[in-house]
C-alpha positions as CSV (number, residue, x, y, z in Angstrom):
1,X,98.5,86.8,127.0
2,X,99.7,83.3,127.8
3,X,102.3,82.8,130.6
4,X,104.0,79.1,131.8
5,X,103.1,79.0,135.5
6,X,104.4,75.9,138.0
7,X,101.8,76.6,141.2
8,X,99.6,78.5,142.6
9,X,99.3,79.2,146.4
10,X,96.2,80.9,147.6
11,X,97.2,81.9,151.5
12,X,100.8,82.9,151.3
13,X,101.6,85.0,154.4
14,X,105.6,85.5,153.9
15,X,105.9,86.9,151.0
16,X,105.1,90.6,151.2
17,X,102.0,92.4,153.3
18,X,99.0,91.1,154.4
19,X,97.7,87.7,152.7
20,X,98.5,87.0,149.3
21,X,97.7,85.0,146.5
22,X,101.6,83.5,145.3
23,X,101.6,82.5,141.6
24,X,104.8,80.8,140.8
25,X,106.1,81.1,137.7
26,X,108.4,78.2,135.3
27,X,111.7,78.9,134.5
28,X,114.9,80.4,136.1
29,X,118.3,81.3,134.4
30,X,120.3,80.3,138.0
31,X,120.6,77.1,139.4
32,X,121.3,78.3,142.9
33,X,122.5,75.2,145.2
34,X,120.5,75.9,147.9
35,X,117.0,76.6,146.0
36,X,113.8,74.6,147.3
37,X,112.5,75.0,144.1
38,X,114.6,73.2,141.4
39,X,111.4,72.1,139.4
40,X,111.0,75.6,138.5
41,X,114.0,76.2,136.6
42,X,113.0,74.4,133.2
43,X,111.5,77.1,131.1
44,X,109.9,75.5,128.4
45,X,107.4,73.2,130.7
46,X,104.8,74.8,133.0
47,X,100.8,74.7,133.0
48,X,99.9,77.4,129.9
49,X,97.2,79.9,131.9
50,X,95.5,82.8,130.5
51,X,95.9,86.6,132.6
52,X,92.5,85.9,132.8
53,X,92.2,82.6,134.2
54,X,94.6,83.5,136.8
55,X,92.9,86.6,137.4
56,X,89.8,84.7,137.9
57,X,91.7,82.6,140.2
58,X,92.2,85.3,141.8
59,X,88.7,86.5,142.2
60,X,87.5,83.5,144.6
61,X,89.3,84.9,147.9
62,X,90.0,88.6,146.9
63,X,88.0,90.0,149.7
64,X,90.8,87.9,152.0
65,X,93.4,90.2,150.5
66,X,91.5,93.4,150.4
67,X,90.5,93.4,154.5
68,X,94.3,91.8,155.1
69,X,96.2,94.3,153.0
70,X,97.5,91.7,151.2
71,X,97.2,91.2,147.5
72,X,99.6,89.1,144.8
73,X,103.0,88.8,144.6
74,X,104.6,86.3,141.7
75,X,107.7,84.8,141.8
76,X,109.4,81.4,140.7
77,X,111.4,80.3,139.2
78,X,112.5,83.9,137.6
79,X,109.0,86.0,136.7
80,X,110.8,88.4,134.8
81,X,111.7,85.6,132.3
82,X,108.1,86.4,131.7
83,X,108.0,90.1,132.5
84,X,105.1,90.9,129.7
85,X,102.7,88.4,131.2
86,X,103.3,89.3,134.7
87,X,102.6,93.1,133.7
88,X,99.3,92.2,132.0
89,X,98.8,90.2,135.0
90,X,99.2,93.3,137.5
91,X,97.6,95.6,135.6
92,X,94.5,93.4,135.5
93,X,94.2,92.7,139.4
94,X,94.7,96.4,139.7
95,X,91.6,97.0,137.4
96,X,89.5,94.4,138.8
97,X,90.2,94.3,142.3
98,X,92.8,97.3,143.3
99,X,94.9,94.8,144.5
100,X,98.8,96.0,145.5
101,X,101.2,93.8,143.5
102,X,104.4,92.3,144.7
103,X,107.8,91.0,142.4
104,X,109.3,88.3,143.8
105,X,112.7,88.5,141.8
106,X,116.5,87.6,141.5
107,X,116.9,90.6,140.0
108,X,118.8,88.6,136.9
109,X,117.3,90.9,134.9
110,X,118.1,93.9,132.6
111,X,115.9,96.2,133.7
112,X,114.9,97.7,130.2
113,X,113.6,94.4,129.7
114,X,111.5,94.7,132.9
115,X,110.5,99.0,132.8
116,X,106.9,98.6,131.8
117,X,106.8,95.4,134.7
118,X,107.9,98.0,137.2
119,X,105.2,100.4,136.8
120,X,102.9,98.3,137.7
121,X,104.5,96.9,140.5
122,X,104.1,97.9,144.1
123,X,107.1,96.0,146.0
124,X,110.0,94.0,144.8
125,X,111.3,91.4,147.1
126,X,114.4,91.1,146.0
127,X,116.9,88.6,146.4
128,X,120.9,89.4,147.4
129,X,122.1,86.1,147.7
130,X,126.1,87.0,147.4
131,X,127.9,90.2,147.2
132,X,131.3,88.4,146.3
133,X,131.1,88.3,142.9
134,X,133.1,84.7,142.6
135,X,131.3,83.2,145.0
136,X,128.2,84.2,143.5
137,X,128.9,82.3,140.5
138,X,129.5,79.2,142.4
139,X,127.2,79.7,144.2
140,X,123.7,80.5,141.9
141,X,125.9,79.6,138.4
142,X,126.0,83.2,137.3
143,X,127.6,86.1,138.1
144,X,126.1,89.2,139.9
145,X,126.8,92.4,137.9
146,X,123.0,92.2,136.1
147,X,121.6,91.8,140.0
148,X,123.4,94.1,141.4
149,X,122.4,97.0,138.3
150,X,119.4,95.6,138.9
151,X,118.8,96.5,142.6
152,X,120.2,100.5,141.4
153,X,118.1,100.7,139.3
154,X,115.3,100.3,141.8
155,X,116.8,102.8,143.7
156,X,116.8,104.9,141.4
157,X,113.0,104.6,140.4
158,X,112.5,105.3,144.0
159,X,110.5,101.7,143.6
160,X,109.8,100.1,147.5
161,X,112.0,97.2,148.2
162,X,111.8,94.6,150.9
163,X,115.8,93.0,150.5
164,X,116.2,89.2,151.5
165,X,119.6,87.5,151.9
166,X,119.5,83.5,152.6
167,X,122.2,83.1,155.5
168,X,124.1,79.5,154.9
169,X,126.9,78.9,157.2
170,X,130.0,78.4,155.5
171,X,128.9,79.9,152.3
172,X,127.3,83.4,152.7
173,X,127.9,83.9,156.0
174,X,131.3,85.6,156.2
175,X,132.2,88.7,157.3
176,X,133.4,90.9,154.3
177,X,130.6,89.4,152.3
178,X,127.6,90.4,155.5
179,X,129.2,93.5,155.6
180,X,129.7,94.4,151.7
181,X,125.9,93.7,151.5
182,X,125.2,95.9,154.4
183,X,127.2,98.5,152.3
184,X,125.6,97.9,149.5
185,X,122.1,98.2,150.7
186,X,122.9,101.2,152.9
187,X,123.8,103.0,149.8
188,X,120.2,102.2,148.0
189,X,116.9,104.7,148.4
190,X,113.5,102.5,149.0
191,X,114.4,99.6,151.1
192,X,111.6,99.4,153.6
193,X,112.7,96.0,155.1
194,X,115.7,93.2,155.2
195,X,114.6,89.9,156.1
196,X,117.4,87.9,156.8
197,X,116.6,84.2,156.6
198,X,117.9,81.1,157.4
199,X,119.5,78.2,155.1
200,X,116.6,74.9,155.3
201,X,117.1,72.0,153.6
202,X,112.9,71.1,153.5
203,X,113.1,71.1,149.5
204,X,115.9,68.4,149.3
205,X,113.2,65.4,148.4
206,X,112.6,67.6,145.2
207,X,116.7,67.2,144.1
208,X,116.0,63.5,144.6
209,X,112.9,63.4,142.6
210,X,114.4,65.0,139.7
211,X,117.4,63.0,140.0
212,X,119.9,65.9,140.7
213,X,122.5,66.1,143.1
214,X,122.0,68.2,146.1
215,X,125.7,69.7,146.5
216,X,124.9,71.5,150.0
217,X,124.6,68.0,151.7
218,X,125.8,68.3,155.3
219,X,125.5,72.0,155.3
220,X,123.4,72.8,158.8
221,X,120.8,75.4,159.4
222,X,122.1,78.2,160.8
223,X,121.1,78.5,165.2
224,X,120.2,81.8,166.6
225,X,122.9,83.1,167.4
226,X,125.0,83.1,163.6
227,X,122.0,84.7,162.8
228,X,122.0,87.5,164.9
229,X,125.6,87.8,164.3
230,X,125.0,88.1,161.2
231,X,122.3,91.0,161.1
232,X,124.8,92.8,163.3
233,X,127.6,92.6,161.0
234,X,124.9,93.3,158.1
235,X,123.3,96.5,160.1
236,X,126.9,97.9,160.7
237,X,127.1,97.9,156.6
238,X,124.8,99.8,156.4
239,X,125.4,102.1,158.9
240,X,129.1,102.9,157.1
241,X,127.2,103.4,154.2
242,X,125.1,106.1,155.6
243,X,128.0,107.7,157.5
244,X,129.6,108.1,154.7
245,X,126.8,109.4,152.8
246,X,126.3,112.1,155.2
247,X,129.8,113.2,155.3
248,X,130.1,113.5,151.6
249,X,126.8,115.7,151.5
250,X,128.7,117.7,154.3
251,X,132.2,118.0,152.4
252,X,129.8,119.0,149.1
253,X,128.0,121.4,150.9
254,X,131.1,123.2,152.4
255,X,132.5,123.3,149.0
256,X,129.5,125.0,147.6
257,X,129.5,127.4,150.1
């Protein structure tokens, strides 16, 4: 099994528990404005690696991941372009080294296409970048429908999610849109975490290199405070949600008896 990988990163301490090896993988299907990683999105370029050769990779500082709790997680780009190779992948660190496996997704995905990925996959980090369908689009150059089915389906599997939302004033920080998301998630089962993080513009030189535009120029990082606000307007989402969770169950339950 042959996948198109862009980097490697042997120490990566953000994405998901412990310390973890961070293959990234080539090609993406959105062009999202804000991404610090536009020499990912080609699909057809990419080093050609083996499951093996990454798994041996792999190998050289597996006993880091093992005392950490740490382990892989792969991302991009878009890994469930290449959703067969990144199963193989998984279930090979989990026969060799019992590693715990993280997706690092957009969740532009159908997830019949991504069902036998899943199974072997511990955590998905996934990625809610806009609940306003419109400004989705403009924002990522699709629309949000597949995510969004996407992220259900998760619940539904009962599969652990760690949700992240990239806070950029002026564009995906207003209020109906916070607290739509906070809805939204409130409403999912498995979401162990939401990280919250803020807009940075430290991939810019890569639009330059590649001769591309950066259209969020003059857009500031987000202080302190708009992000706290923002986590409060997001948490009170989710509270509604569950309010109203817990009332329906009540009005059911009256019903029934």
């Amino acid at each position: 099994m042959i996948g198109r990988i862009h980097s490697m990163e042997t120490f990566g301490t953000v994405d998901g528990p412990g310390i973890r090896f961070v293959l990234f993988m080539q090609g993406c299907a959105l062009q999202c404005k804000f991404c610090h990683n536009p020499d990912t999105w080609e699909t057809n370029t990419g080093r050609l690696m083996s499951v093996d050769e990454v798994a041996d990779a792999i190998e050289l500082y597996v006993d880091y991941y093992r005392r950490s709790g740490g382990g892989l997680t792969v991302t991009g780009g878009e890994p469930t372009l290449q959703a067969p190779f990144v199963e193989a992948l998984f279930s090979e660190v989990k026969r060799r080294f019992g590693l715990h496996t993280a997706l690092d997704s957009s969740g532009f995905c159908d997830p019949d296409h991504a069902m036998g990925l899943l199974e072997t996959t511990d955590l998905v980090l996934l990625d809610l970048k806009q609940m306003n369908d419109a400004r989705h689009t403009l924002l990522t150059s699709q629309p949000n429908g597949r995510i969004l089915r996407f992220a259900e389906r998760l619940s539904e599997l009962g599969k652990p999610m760690w949700i992240r939302h990239v806070l950029i004033p002026g564009v995906t920080d207003g209020y109906e849109d916070l607290h739509a998301l906070g809805k939204f998630i409130g409403g999912l089962q498995g979401v162990e975490k939401l990280e919250l993080l803020p807009y940075h513009r430290m991939g810019v030189y890569k639009w330059q290199q590649l001769g591309k535009s950066y259209l969020l120029n003059g857009v500031p990082e987000p202080s302190y405070r708009e992000m706290e606000r923002a986590r409060s307007i997001v948490e009170a989402g989710r509270e509604a949600a569950t309010r109203r969770s817990v009332d329906g169950s009540a009005i059911q339950q009256a019903l029934e008896e």
